[in-house]
C-alpha positions as CSV (number, residue, x, y, z in Angstrom):
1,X,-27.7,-28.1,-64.9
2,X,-28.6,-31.7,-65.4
3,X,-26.1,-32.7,-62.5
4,X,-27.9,-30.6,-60.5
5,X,-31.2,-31.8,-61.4
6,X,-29.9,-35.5,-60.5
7,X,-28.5,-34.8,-57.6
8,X,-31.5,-33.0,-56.1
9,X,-29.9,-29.8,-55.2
10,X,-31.8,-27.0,-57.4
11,X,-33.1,-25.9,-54.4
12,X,-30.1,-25.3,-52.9
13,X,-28.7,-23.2,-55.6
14,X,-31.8,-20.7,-55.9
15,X,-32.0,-20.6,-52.3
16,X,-29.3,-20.8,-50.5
17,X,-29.2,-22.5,-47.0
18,X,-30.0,-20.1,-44.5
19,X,-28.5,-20.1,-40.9
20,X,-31.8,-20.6,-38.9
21,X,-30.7,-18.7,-36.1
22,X,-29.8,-14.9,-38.0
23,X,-31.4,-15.7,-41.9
24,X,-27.6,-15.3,-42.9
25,X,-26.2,-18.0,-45.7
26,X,-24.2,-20.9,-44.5
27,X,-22.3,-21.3,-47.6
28,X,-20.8,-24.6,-49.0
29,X,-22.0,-27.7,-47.6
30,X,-22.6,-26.5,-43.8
31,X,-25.6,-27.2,-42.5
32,X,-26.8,-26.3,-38.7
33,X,-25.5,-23.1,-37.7
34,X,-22.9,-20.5,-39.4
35,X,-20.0,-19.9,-37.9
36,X,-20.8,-16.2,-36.2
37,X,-24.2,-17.8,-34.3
38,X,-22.0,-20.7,-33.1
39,X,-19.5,-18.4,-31.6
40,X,-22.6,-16.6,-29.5
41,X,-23.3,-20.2,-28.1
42,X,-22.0,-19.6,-24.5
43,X,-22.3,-21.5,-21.9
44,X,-23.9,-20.1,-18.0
45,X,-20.7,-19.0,-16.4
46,X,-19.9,-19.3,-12.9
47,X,-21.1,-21.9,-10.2
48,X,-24.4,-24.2,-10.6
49,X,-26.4,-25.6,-8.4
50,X,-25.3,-29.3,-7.7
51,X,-29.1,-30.4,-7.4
52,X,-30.9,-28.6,-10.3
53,X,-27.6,-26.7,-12.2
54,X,-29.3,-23.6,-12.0
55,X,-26.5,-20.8,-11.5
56,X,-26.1,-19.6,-8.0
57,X,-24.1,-16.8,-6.5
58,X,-20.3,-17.4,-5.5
59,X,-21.8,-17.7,-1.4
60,X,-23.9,-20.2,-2.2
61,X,-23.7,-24.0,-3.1
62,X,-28.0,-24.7,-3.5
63,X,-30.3,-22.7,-5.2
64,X,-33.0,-21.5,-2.7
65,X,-35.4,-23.7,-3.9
66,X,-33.3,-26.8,-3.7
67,X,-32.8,-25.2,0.1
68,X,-36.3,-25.0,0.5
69,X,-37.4,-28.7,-0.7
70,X,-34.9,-31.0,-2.5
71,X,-33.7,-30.6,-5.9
72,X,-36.2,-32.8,-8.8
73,X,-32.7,-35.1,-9.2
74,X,-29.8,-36.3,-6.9
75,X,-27.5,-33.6,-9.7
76,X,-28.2,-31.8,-12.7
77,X,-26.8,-29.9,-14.9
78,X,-27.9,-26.8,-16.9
79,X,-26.1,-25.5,-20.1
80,X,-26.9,-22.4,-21.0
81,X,-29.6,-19.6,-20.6
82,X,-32.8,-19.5,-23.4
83,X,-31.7,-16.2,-25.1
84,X,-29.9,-15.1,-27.7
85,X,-28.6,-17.4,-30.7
86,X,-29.1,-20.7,-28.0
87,X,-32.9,-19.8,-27.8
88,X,-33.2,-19.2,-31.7
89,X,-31.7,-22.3,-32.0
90,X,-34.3,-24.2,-30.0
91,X,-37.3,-22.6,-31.5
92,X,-35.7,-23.7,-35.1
93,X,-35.4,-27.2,-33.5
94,X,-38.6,-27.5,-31.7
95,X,-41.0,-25.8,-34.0
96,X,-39.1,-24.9,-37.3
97,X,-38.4,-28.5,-38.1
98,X,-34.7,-28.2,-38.4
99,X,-33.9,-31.3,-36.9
100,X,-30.3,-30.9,-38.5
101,X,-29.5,-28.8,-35.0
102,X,-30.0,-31.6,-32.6
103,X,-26.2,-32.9,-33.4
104,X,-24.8,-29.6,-33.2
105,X,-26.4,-28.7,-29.4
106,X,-26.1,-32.3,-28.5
107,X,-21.8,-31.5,-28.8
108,X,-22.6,-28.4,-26.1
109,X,-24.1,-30.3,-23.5
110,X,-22.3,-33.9,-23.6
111,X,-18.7,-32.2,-23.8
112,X,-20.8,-30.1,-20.6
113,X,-21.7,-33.6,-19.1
114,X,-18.4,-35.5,-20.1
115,X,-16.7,-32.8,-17.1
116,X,-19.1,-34.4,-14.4
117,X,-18.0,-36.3,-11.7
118,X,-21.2,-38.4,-11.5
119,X,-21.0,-38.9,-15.4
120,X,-19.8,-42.4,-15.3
121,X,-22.6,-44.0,-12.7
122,X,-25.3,-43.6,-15.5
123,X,-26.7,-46.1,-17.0
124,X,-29.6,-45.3,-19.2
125,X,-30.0,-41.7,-21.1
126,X,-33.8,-40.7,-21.8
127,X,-35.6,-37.9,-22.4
128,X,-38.7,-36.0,-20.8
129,X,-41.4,-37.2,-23.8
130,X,-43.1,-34.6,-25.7
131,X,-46.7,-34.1,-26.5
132,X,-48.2,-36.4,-28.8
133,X,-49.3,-33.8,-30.8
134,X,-46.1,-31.8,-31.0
135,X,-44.1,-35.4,-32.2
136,X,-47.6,-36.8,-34.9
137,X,-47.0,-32.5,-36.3
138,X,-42.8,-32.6,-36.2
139,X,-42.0,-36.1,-37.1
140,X,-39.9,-35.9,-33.8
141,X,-39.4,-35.1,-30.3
142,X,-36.9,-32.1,-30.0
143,X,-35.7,-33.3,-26.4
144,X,-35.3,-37.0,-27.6
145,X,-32.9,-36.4,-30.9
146,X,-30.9,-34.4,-28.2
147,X,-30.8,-37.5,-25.8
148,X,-30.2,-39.5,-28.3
149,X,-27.2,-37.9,-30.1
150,X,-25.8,-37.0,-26.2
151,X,-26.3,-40.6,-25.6
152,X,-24.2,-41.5,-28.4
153,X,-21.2,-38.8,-27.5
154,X,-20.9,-40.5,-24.1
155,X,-21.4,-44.3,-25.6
156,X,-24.2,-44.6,-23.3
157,X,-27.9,-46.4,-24.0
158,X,-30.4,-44.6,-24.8
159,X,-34.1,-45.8,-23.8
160,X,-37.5,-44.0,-24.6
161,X,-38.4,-45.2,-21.0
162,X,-41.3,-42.5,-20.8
163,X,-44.5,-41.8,-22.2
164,X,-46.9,-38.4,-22.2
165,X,-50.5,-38.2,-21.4
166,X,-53.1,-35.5,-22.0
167,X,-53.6,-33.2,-24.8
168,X,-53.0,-29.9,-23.7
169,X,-49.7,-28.0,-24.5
170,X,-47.2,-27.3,-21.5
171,X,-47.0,-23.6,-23.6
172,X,-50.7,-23.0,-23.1
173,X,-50.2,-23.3,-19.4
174,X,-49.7,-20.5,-17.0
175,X,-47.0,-20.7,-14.4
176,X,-49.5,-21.7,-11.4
177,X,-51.0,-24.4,-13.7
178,X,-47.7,-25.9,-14.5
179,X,-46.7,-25.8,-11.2
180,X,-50.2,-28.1,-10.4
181,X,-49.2,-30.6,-13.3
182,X,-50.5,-33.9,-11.8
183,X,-47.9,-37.3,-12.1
184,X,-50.6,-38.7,-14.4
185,X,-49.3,-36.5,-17.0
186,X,-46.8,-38.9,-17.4
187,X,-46.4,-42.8,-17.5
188,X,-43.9,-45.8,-18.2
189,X,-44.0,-47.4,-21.3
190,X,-45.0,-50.9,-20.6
191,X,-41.5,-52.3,-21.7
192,X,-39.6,-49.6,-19.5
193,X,-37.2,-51.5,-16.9
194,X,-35.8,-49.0,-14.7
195,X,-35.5,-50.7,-11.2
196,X,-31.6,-50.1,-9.7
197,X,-30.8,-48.4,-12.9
198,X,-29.1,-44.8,-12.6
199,X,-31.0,-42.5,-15.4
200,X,-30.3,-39.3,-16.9
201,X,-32.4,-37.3,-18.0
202,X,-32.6,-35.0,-20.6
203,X,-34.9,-32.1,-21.7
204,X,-34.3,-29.2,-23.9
205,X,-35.7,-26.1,-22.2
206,X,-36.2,-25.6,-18.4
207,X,-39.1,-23.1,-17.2
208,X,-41.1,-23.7,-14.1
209,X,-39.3,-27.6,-12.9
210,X,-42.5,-28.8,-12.6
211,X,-42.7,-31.1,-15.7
212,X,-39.1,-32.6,-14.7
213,X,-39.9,-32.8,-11.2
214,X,-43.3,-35.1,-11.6
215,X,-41.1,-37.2,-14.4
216,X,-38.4,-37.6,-11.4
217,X,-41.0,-38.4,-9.1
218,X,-43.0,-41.5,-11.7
219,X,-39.1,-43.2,-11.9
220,X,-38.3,-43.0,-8.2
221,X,-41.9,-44.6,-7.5
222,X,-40.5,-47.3,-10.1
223,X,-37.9,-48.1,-7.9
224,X,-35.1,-46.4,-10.4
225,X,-31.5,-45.9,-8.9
226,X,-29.7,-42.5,-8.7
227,X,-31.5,-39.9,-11.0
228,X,-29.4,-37.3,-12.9
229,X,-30.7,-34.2,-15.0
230,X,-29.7,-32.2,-17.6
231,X,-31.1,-29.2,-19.7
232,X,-29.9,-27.3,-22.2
233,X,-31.5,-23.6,-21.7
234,X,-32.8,-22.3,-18.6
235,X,-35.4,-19.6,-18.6
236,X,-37.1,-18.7,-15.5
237,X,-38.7,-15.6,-13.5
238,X,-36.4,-14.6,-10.9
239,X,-36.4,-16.4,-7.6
240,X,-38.3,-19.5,-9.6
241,X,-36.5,-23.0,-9.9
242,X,-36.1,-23.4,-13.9
């Protein structure tokens, strides 16, 4: 029992680690998910839209919004839909402090990215930032540890080129008032260079577009190259872009 003392892991053997997506013990030394929730990780299937990667139907090749105005990137890319064991999975990263995930759905989305033809004109990964309150309360921004660990898949750089305004919560906000999210919301950090650079960037859960589209919008009125997107879980009303 000493060895255990010393090695810090009473805990563990009173409580076993739980699986933060079903409550059901990991067992041994795994950590992140067990092995039945990572089997329900499934990807969208069938055809995305090349602007936004929202799925589209086998006669189409743009969503109808990206018909309608043009896409919030040049391409994007979207992994899978926020239900199931993928949307568990997110709320344990974003709000249950189980940053021990972010390695785990990072895999999913750069072996996603890594099948891209557009993949290799990137050159700087970043992240859409996260409230100030949400990262002072977690420690972390859910969205960056993805970038970061998707950065490092690809061997890419990762900069935190961006920086959030405001105090109010984008989970407080109705649909109409995200929708009306003004560009202030969202500024460079004063060491960002992005001029002529191809970025990707990253977020962790689409709803209404507007957050990523007035990010997109702040680095092409920097002068920023090409501008690539990629989500992992789409949730959206029907007939709404992400």
């Amino acid at each position: 029992m000493g060895a255990v003392f010393r090695s810090g892991r009473l805990l563990e053997v009173i409580f076993p680690a739980l699986c933060p997506a079903c409550d059901g013990e990991l067992g041994g030394a795994r950590v992140g998910l067990c092995e039945g929730c990572v089997g329900q990780l499934l990807p969208l299937a069938g055809p995305g839209c090349p602007s936004c990667g929202r799925p589209v139907s086998g006669m189409e090749e743009f969503c109808l919004d990206c018909l309608e105005s043009p896409g919030p990137g040049d391409r994007g890319l979207v992994w899978g839909e926020y239900q199931g064991v993928l949307r568990r999975a997110l709320l344990a990263l974003k709000h249950g402090g189980h940053d021990e995930l972010a390695p785990l759905l990072a895999d999913l989305l750069s072996a996603a990215l890594s099948t891209c033809s557009w993949i290799s004109k990137v050159d700087i990964v970043t992240a859409v930032p996260s409230h100030p309150i949400h990262r002072i309360r977690r420690g972390y921004s859910a969205a960056e540890l993805l970038a970061q660990e998707v950065a490092k898949r690809l061997n890419m750089k990762y900069s935190p080129i961006l920086r959030r305004r405001g105090l109010r919560r984008q989970a407080l906000r109705s649909r109409s008032e995200r929708l009306s999210l003004g560009s202030k919301d969202f500024v460079l950090r004063r060491e960002a260079r992005v001029k002529g650079f191809n970025i990707l960037l990253i977020d962790d859960v689409l709803t209404t577009g507007a957050t990523m589209r007035r990010v997109v919008g702040l680095l092409r009125r920097a002068d920023s190259g090409k501008i690539f997107t990629a989500v992992l879980a789409w949730s959206a009303p029907s007939g709404s872009w992400g």
